[in-house]
C-alpha positions as CSV (number, residue, x, y, z in Angstrom):
1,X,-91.9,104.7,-36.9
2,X,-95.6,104.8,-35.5
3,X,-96.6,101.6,-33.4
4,X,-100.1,100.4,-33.2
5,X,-100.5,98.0,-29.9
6,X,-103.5,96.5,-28.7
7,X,-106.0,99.2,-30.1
8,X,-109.7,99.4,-29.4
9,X,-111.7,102.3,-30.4
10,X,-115.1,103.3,-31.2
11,X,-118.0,105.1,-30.5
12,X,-119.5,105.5,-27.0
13,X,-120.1,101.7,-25.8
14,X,-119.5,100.4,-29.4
15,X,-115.8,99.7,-29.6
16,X,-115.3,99.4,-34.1
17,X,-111.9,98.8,-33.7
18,X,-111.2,95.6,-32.3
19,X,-107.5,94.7,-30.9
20,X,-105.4,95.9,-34.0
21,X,-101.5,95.7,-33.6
22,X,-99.7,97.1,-36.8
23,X,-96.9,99.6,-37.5
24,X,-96.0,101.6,-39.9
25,X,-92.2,102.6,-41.4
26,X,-90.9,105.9,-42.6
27,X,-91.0,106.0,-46.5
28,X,-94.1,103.8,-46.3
29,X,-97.4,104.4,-48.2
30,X,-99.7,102.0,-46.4
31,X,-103.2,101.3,-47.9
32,X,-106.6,100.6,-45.9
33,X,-108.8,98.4,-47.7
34,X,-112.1,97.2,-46.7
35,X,-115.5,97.3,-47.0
36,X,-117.7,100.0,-45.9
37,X,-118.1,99.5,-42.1
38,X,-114.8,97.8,-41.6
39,X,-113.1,100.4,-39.8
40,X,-110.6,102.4,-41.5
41,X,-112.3,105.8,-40.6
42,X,-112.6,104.8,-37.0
43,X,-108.8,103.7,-37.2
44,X,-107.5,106.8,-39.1
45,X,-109.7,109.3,-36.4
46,X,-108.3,107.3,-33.6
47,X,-104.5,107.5,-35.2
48,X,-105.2,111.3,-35.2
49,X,-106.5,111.7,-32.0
50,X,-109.8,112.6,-33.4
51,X,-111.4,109.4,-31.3
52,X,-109.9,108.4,-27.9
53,X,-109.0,104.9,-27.9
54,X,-111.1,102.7,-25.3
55,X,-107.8,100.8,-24.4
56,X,-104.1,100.2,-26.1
57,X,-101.3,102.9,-27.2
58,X,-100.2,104.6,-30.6
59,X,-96.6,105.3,-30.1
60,X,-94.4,107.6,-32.6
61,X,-90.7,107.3,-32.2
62,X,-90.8,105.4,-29.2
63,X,-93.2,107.8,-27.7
64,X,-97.1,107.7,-26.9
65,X,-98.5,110.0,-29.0
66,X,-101.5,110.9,-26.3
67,X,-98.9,112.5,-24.1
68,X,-97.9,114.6,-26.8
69,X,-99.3,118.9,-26.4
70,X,-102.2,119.5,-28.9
71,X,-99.5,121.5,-30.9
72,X,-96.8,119.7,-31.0
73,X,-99.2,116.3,-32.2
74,X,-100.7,118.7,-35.1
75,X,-96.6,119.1,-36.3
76,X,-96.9,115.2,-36.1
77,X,-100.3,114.3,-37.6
78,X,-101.8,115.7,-40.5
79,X,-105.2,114.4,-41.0
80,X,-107.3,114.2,-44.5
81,X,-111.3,113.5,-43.4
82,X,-113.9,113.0,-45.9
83,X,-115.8,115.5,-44.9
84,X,-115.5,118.4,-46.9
85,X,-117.9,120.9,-45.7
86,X,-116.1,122.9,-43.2
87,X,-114.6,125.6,-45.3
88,X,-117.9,127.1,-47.0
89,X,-116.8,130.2,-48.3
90,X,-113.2,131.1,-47.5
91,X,-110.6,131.6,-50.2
92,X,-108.5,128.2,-51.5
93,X,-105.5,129.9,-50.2
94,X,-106.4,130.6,-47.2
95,X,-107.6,127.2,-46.5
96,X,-104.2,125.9,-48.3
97,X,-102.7,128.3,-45.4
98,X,-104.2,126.5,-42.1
99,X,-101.3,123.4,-42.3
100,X,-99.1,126.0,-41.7
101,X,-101.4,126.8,-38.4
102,X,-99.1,124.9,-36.1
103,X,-96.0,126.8,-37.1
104,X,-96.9,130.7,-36.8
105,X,-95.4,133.0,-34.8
106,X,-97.1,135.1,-32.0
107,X,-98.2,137.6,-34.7
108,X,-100.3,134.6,-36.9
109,X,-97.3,135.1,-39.8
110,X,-96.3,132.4,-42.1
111,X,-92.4,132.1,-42.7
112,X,-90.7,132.0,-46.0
113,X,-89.9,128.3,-45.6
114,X,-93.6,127.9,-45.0
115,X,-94.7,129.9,-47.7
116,X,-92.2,127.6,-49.7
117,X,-94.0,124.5,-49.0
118,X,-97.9,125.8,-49.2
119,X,-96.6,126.9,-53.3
120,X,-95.2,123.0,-53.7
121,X,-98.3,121.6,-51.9
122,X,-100.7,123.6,-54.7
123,X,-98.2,122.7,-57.1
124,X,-98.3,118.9,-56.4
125,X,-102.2,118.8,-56.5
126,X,-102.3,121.3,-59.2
127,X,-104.8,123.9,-57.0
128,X,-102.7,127.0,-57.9
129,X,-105.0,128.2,-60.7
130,X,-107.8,127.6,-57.8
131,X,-106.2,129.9,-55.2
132,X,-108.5,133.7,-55.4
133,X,-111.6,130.7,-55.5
134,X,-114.4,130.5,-53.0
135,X,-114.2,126.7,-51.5
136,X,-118.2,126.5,-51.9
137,X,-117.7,126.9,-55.6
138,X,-115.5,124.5,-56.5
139,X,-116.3,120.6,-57.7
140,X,-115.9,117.8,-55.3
141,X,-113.1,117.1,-57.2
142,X,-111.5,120.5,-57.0
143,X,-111.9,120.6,-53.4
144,X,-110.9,117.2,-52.8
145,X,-107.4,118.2,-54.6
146,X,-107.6,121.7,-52.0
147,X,-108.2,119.6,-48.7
148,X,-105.2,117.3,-49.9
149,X,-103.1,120.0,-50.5
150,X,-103.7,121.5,-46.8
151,X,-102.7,118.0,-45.1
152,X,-99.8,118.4,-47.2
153,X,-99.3,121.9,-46.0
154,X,-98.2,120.7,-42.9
155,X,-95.4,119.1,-43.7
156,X,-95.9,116.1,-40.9
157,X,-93.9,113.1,-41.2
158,X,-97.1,111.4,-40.7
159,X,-100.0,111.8,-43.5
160,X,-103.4,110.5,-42.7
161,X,-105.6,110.5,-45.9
162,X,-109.3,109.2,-45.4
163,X,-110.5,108.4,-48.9
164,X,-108.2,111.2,-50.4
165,X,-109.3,110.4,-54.2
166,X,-112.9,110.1,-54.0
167,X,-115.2,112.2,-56.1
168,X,-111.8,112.5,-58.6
169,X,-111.7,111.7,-62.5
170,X,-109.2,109.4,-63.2
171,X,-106.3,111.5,-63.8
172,X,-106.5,113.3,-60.9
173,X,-106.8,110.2,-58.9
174,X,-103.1,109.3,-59.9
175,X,-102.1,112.4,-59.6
176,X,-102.8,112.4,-56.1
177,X,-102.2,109.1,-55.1
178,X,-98.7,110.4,-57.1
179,X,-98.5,113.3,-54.4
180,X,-99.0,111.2,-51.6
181,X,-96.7,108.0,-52.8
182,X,-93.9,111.4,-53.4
183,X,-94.5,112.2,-49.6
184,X,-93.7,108.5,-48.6
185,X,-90.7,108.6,-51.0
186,X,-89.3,112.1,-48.6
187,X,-89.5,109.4,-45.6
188,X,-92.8,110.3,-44.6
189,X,-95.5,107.7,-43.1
190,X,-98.4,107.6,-44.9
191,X,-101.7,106.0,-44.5
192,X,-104.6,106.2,-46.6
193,X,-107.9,104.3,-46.6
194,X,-108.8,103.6,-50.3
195,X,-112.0,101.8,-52.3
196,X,-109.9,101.0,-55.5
197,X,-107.8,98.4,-55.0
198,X,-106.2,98.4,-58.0
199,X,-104.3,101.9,-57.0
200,X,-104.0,100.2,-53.7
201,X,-101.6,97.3,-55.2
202,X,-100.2,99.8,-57.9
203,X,-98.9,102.9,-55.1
204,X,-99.0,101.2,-51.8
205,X,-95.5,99.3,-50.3
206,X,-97.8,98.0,-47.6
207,X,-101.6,97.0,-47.3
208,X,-103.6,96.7,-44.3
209,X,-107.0,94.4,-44.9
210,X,-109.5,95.3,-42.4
211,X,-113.0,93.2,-41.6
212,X,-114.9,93.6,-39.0
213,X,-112.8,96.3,-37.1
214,X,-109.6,93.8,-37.1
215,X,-106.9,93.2,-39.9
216,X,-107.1,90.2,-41.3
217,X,-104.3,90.7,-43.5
218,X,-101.3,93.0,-44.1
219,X,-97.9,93.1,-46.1
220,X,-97.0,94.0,-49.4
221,X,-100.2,93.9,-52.0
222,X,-98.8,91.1,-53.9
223,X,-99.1,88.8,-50.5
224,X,-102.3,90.8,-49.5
225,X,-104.1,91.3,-52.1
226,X,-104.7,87.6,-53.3
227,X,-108.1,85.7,-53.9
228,X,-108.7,84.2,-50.8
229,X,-108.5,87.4,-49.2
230,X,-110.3,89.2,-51.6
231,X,-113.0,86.4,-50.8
232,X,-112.9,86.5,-47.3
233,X,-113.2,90.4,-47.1
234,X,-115.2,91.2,-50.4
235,X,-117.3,88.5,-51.2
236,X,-115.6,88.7,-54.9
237,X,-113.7,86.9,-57.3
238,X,-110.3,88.0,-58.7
239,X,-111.1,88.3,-62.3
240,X,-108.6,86.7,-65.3
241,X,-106.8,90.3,-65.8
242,X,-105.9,90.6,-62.0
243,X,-106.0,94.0,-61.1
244,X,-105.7,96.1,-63.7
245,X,-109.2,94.6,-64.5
246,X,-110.6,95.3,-60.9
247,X,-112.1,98.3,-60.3
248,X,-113.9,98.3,-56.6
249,X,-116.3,100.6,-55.7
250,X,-118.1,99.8,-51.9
């Protein structure tokens, strides 16, 4: 279990995050929704130990994560960022390969078990027909489904995905939001800002609303995701078909 308490973050004097308690379950996939500036990148960097928090703890398995070794957190954490321009030309494999950084031996070698899990993590976001390719010449949709299967790489009981299906076709985006609702399903924690709310409510057990660096809402999407809050946070009106006639893009 990973427990949020009393968070602020931000950048420099700007704290984004403002006070946010939450925690998260094993076997949870737990959605961040909000509109562009709410927060959820500042909260997933902060969760990963990409921001330093201003004040408040993040605590896994009874545990502050800060006092954790820089090692030991990246066999905790595997983080998903948005940006996707810091692998210009190396080989998919090889980039598929750096999860497994954490766990290699003195001599930089991979194990068979590791091995093992970088051929399911290509498998699950269908990259293996993608491995001998440069990373610069792939879509943004190819390399999306590369990055993802990296952060699954690392095997972590805790996923971090930063707006994992962005830049997909349709398909693809259930098929990864599949991969990721799979990795909650092995008793992993997972938590994934998203812009479509209608995968939100359709893969999530659990939604966080965010507004204004604070959630405002949280639960199961049925209790979340109702028109008042979809007022409150998006300015917009749930439409007759519910969700499977929203599609959100901010």
């Amino acid at each position: 279990m990973i427990h949020i308490n009393n968070l602020l973050s931000g950048y420099g004097p700007c704290d984004v995050i403002q006070n946010i308690s939450a925690e998260g379950k094993q076997g949870e996939l737990i959605a961040l929704v909000g509109a562009n500036g709410s927060g959820k990148s500042t909260l997933l960097k902060t969760l990963a130990g990409i921001i330093t928090p201003t004040s408040g703890t993040i605590n896994y398995l009874g545990k502050e994560l800060a006092g954790f070794s820089s090692r030991k957190r990246a066999k905790i954490i595997s983080y998903l960022a948005q940006n996707r321009e810091a692998y210009p030309s190396m080989p998919v494999y090889e980039i598929v390969e750096l999860g497994r950084a954490p766990y290699r031996g003195s001599l930089g070698q991979i194990s068979s078990t590791g091995k093992d899990i970088i051929e399911s993590s290509m498998v699950h976001t269908k990259t293996q027909a993608l491995k001998d390719r440069k990373f610069n010449n792939l879509s943004g949709g190819e390399q999306a489904r590369v990055l993802l299967a990296r952060a699954l790489a690392v095997d972590a009981p805790i996923i971090l995905a930063d707006e994992p299906i962005s830049a997909l076709d349709p398909a693809f985006q259930i098929s990864m939001m599949q991969a990721l609702q799979r990795e909650a399903k092995k008793g992993k924690i997972v938590i994934t800002a998203l812009h479509d709310l209608s995968l939100a409510s359709q893969f999530s057990s659990k939604i966080w609303m965010l507004k204004n660096g604070k959630i405002v809402a949280k639960g199961v999407p049925k209790k979340v995701l109702n028109a008042e809050n979809l007022k409150n946070t998006f300015q917009v009106k749930l439409p007759k078909g519910g969700f499977k006639a929203l599609q959100l893009a901010n």
